[in-house]
DRENKETOR-957057 format. One record per residue: residue number from 1; residue in one letter; x, y, z of N, C-alpha, C in turn. Coordinates in steps of 0.001 Angstrom, whole numbers, plus 500000, padded with zeros to 6 digits. Example, Ala and Ser with C-alpha at 12.3 -4.5 7.8 and 13.67 -1.06 7.14 Angstrom:
> 1	a	513190	494310	507800	512300	495500	507800	513200	496700	507800
> 2	s	512850	497750	507080	513670	498940	507140	512900	500030	507870
END
This chain:
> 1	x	126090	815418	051139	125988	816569	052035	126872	817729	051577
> 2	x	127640	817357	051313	128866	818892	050928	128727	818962	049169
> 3	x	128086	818360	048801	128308	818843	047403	127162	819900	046681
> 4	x	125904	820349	047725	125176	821300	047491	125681	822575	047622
> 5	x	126523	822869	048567	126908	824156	048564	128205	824485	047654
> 6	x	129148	823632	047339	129737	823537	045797	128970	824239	044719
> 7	x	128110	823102	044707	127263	823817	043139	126465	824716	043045
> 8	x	126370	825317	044407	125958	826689	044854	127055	827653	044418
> 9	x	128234	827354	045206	129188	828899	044930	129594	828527	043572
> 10	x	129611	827514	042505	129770	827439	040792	128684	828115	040048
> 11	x	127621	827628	040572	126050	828934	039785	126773	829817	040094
> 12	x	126383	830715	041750	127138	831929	042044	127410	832638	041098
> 13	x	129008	831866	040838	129914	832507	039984	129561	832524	038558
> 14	x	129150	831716	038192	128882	831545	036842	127559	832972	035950
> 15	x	126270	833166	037073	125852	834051	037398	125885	835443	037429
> 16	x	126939	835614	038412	127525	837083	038685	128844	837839	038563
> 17	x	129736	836597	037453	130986	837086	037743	130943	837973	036244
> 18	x	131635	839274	036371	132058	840483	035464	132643	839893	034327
> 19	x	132081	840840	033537	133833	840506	032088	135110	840712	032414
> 20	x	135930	840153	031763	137336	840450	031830	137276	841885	031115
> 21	x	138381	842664	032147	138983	844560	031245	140125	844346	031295
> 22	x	140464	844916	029856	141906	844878	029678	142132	846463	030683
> 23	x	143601	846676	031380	143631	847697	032080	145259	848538	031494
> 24	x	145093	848709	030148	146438	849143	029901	146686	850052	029548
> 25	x	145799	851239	029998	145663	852551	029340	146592	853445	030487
> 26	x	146584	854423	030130	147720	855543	030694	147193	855655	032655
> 27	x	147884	855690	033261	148016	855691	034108	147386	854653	035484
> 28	x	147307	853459	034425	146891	852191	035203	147969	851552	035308
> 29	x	147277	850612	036463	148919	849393	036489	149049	848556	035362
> 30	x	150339	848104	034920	150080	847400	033369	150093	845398	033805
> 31	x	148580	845551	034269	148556	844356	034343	147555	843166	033185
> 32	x	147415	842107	032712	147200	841993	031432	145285	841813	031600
> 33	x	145216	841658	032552	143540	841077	032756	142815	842343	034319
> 34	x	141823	842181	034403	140993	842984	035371	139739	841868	035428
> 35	x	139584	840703	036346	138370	839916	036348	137965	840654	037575
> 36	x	136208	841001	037410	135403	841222	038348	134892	840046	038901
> 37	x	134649	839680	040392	133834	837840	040479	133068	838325	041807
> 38	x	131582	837587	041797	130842	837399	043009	130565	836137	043154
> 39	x	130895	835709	044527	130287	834553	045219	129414	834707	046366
> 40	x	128543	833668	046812	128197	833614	048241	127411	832633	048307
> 41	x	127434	832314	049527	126737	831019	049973	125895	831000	051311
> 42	x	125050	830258	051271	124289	830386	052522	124524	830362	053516
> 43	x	124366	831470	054797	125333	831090	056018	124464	830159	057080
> 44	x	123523	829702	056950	122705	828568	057740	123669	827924	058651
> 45	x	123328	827825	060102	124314	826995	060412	125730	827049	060418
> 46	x	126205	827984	059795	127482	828669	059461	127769	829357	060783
> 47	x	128990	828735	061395	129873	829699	063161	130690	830533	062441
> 48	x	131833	830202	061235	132762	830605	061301	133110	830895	059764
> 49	x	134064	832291	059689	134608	832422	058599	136136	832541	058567
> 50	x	136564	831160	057640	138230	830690	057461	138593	831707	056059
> 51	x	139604	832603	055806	139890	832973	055076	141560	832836	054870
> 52	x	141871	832254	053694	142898	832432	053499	143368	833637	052282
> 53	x	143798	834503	052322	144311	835220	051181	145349	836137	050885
> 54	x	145534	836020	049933	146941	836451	049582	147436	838276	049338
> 55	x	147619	838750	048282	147865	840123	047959	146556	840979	047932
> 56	x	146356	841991	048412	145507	842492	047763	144555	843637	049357
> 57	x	143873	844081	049276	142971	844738	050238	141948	843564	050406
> 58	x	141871	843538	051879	140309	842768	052971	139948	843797	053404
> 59	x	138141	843785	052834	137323	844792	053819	136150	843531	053975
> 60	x	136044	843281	055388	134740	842820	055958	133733	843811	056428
> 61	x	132435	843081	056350	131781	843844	057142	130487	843450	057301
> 62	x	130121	843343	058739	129413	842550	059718	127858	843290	059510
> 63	x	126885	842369	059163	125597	842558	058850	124424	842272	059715
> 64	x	123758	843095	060551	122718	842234	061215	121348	841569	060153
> 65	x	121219	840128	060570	120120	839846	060222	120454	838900	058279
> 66	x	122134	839480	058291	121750	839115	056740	122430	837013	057010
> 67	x	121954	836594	055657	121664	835209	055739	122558	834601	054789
> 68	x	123596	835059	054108	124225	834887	053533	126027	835482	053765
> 69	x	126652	834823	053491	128131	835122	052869	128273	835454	051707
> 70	x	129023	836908	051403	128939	837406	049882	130282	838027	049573
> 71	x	130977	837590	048926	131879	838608	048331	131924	838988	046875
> 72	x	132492	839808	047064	132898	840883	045714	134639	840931	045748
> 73	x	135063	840325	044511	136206	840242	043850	136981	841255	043170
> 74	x	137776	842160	043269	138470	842662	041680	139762	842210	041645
> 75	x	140301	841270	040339	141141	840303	040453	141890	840828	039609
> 76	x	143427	841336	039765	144335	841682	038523	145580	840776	038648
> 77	x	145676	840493	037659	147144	839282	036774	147369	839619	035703
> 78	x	148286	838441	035191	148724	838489	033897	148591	837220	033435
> 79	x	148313	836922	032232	148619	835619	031299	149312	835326	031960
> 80	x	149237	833882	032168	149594	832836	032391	149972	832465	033850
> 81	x	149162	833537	034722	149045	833619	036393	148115	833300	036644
> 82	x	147272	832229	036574	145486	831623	037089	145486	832168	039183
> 83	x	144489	833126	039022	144219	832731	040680	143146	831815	040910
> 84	x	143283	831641	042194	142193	830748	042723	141171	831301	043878
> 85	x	139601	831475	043702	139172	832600	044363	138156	831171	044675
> 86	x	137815	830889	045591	136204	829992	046139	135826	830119	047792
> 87	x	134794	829895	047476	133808	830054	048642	133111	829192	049497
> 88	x	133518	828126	049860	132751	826825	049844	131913	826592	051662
> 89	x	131145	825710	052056	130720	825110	052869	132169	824103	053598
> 90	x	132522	824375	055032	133217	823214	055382	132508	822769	056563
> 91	x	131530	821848	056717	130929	821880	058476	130718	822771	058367
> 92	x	130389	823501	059796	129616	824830	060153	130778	826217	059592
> 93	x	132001	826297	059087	132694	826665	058589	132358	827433	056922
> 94	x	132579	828789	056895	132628	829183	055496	134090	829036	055382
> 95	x	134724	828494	054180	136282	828719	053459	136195	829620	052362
> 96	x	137066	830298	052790	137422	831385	051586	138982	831175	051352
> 97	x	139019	831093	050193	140703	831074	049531	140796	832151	048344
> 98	x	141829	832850	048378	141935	834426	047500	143190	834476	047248
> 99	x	143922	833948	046379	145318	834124	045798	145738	833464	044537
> 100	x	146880	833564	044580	147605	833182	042691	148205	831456	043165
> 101	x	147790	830731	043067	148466	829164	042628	149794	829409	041854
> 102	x	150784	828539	042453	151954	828069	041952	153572	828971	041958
> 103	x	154536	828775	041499	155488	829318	041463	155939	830202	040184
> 104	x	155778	831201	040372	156200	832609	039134	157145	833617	039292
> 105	x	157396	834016	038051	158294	835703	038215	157876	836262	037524
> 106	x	158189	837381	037649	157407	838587	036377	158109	840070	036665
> 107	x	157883	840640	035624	158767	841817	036243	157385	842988	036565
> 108	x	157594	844309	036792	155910	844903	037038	155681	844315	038308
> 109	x	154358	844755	038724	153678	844634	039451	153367	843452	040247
> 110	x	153061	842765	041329	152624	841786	041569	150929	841710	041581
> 111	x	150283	840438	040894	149590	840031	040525	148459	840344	042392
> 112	x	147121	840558	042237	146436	840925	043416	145142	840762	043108
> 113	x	144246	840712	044333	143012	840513	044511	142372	841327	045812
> 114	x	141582	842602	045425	141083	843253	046347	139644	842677	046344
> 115	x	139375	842428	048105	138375	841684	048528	137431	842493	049711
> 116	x	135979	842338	049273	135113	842859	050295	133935	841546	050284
> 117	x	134009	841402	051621	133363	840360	052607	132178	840881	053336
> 118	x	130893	840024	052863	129983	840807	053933	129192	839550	054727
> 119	x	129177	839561	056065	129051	838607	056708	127936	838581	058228
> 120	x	127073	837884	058047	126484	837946	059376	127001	838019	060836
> 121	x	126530	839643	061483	127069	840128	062205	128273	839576	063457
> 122	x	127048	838009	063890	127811	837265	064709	128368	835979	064291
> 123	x	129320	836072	062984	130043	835024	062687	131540	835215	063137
> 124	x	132157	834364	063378	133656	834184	064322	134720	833979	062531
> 125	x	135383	835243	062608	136545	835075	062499	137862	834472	061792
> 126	x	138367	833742	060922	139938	833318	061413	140607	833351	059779
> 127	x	141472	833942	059684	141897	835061	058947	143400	834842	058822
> 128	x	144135	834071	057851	145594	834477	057481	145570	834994	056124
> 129	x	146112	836337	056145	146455	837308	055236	147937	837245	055001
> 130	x	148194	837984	053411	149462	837771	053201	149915	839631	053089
> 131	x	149088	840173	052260	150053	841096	052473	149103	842509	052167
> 132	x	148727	843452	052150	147665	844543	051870	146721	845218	053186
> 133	x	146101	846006	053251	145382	846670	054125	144054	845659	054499
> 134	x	143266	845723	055795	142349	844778	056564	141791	845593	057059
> 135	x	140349	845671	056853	139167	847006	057543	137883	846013	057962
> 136	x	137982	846051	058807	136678	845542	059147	135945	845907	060420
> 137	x	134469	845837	059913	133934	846752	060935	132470	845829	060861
> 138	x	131709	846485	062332	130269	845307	062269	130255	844376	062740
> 139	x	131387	843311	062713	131371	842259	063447	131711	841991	065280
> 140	x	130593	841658	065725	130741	841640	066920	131225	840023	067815
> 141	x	131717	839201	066739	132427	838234	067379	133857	838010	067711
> 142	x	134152	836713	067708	135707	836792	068345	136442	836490	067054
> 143	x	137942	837007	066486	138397	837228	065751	139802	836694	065719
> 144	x	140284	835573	064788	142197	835232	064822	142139	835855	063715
> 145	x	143855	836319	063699	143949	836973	063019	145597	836742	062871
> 146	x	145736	836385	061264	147532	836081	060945	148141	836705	060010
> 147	x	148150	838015	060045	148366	839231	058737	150418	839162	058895
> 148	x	150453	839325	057355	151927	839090	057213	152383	841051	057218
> 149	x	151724	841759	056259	152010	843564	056397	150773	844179	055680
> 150	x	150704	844944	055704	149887	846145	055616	148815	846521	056471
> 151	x	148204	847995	057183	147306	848252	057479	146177	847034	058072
> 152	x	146028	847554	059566	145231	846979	060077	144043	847688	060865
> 153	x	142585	847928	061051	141692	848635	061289	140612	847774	061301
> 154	x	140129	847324	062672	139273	846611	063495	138346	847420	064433
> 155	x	136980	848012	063726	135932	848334	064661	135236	847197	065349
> 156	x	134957	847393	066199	133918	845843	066678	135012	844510	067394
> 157	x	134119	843462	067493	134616	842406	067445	134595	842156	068879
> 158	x	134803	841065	069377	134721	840069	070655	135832	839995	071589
> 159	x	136448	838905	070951	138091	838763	071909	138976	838800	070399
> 160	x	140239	839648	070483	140524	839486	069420	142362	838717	069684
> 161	x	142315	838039	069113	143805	837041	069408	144413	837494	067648
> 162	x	145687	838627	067912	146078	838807	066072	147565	839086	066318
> 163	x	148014	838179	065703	149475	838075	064818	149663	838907	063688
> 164	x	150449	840163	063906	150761	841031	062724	152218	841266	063046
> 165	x	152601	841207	061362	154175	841782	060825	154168	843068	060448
> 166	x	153932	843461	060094	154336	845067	059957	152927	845677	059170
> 167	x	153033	847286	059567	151727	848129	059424	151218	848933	060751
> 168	x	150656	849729	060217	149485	850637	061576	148333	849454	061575
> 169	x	148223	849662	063150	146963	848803	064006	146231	849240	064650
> 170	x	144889	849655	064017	143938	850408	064725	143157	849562	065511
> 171	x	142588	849216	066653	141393	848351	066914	140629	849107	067987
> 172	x	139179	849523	067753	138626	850081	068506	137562	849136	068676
> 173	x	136572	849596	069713	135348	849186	070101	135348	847781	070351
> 174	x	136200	847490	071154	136041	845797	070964	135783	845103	072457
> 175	x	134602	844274	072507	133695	843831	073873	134955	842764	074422
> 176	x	135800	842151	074445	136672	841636	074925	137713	841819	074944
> 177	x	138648	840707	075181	139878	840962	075741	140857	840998	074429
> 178	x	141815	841275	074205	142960	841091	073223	144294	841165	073623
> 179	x	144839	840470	072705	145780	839479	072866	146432	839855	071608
> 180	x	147709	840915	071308	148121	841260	070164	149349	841507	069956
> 181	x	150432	840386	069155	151943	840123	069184	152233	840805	067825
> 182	x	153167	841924	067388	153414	843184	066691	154618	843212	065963
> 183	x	154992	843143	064638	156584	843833	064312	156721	844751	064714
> 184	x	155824	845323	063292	156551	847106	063456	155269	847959	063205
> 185	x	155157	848788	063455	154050	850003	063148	153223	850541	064195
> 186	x	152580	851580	064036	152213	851656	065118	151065	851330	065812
> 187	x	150460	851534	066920	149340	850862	067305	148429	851692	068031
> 188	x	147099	851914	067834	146320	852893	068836	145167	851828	069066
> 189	x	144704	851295	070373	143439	850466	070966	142620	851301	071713
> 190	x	141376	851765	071496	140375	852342	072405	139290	851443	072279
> 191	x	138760	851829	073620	137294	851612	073854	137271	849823	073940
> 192	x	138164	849125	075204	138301	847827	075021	137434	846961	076363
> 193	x	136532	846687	076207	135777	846005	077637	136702	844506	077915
> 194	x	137798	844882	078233	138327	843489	078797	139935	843679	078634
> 195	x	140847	842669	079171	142425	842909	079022	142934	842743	078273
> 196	x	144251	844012	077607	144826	843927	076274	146321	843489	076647
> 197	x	147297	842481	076175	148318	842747	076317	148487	842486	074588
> 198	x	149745	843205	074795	150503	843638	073252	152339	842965	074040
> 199	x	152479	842577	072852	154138	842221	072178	154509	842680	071593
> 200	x	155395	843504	071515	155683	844613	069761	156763	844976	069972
> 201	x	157008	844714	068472	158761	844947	067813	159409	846640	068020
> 202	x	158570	846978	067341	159210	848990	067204	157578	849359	066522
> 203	x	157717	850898	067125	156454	851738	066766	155421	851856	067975
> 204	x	155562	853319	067859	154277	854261	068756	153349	853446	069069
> 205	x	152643	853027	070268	151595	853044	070571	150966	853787	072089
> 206	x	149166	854015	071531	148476	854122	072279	147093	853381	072650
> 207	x	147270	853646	073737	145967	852419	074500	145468	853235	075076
> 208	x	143639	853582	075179	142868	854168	075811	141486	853742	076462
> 209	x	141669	853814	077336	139698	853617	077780	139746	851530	077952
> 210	x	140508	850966	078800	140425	849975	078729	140115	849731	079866
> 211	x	138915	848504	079916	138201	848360	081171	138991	847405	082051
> 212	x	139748	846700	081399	140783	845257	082083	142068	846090	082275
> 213	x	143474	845152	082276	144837	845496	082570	145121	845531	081391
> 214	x	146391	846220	080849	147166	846230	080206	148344	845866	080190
> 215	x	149078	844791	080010	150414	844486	079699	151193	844532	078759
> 216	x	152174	844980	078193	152960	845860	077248	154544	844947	077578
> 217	x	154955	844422	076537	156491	843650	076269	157017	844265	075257
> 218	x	157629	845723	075164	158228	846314	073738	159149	846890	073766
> 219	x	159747	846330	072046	160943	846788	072012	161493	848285	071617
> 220	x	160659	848899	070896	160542	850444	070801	159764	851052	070138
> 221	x	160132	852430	070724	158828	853507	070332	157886	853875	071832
> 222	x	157640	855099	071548	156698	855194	072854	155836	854839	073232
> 223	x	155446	854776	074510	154352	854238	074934	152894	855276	075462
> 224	x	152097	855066	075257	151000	855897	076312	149786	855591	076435
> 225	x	149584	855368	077440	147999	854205	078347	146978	855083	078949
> 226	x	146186	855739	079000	145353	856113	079622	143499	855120	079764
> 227	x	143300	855598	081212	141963	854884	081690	142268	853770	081334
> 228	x	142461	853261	082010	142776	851797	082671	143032	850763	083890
> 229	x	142085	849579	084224	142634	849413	085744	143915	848204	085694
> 230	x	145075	849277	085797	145920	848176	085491	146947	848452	084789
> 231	x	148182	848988	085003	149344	849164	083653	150398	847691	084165
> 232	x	150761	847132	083363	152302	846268	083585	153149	846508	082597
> 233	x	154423	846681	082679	154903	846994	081134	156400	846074	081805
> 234	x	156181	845001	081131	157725	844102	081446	158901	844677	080803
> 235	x	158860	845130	079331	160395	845475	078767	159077	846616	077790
> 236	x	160298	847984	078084	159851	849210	077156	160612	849718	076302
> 237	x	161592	848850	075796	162771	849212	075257	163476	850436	074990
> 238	x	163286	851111	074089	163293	853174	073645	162628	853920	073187
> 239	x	162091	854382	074048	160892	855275	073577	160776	856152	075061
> 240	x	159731	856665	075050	159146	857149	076294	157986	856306	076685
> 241	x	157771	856895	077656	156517	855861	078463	155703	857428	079440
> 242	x	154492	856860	078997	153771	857990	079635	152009	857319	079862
> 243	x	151525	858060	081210	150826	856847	082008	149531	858057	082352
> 244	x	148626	857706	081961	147105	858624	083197	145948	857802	083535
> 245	x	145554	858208	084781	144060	857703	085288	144212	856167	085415
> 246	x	145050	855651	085600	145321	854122	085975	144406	853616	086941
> 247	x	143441	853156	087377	142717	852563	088186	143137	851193	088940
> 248	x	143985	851065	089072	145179	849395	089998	146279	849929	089888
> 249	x	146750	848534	089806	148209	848600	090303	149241	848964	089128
> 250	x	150118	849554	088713	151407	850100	087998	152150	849850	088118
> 251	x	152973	848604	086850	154533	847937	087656	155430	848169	086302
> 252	x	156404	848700	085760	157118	849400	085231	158281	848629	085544
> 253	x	159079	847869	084119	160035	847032	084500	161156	847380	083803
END
């Protein structure tokens, strides 16, 4: 049973993956290799997408109607840094793994993999990132989410439950509720059909147009909520706090 979709994402690759470019010309990063790679596998039966990955840019993006899981790779290292990029079948589960194997140093650059994901519209989600910018848009399911820093920007999506360390956090348009614990950066949520509470370290945020309550636990930076039925804000640490069109109750702690 599991060994068809194996020798699916090995054709795949074998198939569609790019030449190696050397990238050492004037005003590139001086890294020793440039591998291009495509995979994908059939999403039949497929609920969910597990991604684990490491350095580099995630762009998803949610497809109606399409029947497959596909990504597109651009992979930069150096001799004697192997990454490990696959795509496999787990149960109703796609796995994706996107990073460098083992223990290294190097001086330069760190070794990366910028990744674009394209995925049937209503597949779920679950996502630990290590470190680079996350765009995803199209998908209208529910979304975990375990980003260590960089840039975060979420059109769409269901209920979204996301763990982020540091970066700007955009999330708009999203049909449920969220649930979003914050270092640092700042944060703007519109257009949310359901209740948002946020946890956050330091950095600006704004919340707009939310059809549920809002609850807010932060340690600084300002605050500002508009259209909403519902403000709670337990700890606002330093910042300002500024409030409109509240539709319930307002409790300010």
């Amino acid at each position: 049973m599991n060994l068809r979709p194996l020798v699916f994402v090995v054709l795949a690759s074998s198939l569609l993956s790019g030449c190696i470019i050397n990238v050492n010309g004037a005003g590139m990063r001086s890294f020793d290799y440039h591998h291009q790679e495509q995979l994908a596998i059939d999403a039949n039966e497929l609920t969910t997408l597990v991604a684990n990955t490491g350095a580099g840019s995630l762009i998803i993006k949610g497809e109606p109607g399409l029947t497959q899981v596909q990504l597109e790779a651009d992979i930069y290292g150096y001799e004697g840094i192997e990454p490990e990029l696959t795509l496999s079948r787990d149960g109703d589960r796609a796995k994706l793994v996107a990073n460098f194997d083992g223990m290294w140093s190097f001086s330069g650059n760190s070794p990366y993999i910028d990744l674009i994901v394209k995925v049937p519209e209503a597949m779920k989600l679950d996502i630990d990132d290590g470190s680079g910018s996350i765009d995803i848009k199209g998908v209208i399911a529910d979304m975990k989410i375990n980003d260590g820093s960089g840039s975060m920007t979420i059109d769409g999506g269901k209920s979204l439950d996301i763990n982020d360390g540091s970066g700007e956090v955009v999330l708009t348009n999203v049909n449920g509720a969220i649930n979003l614990e914050d270092g640092s950066g700042s944060i703007e949520i519109s257009h949310v059909n359901g209740d948002v509470m946020i946890t956050d370290g330091s950095g600006a945020m704004t919340i707009k147009h939310v059809v549920g309550k809002v609850t807010i636990d932060d340690g600084s930076g300002s605050i500002r909520v508009e259209n909403s039925n519902g403000l709670l804000i337990t700890e606002s640490g330093s910042g300002d706090v500024s409030f409109d069109n509240i539709n319930g109750p307002v409790s300010l702690n």
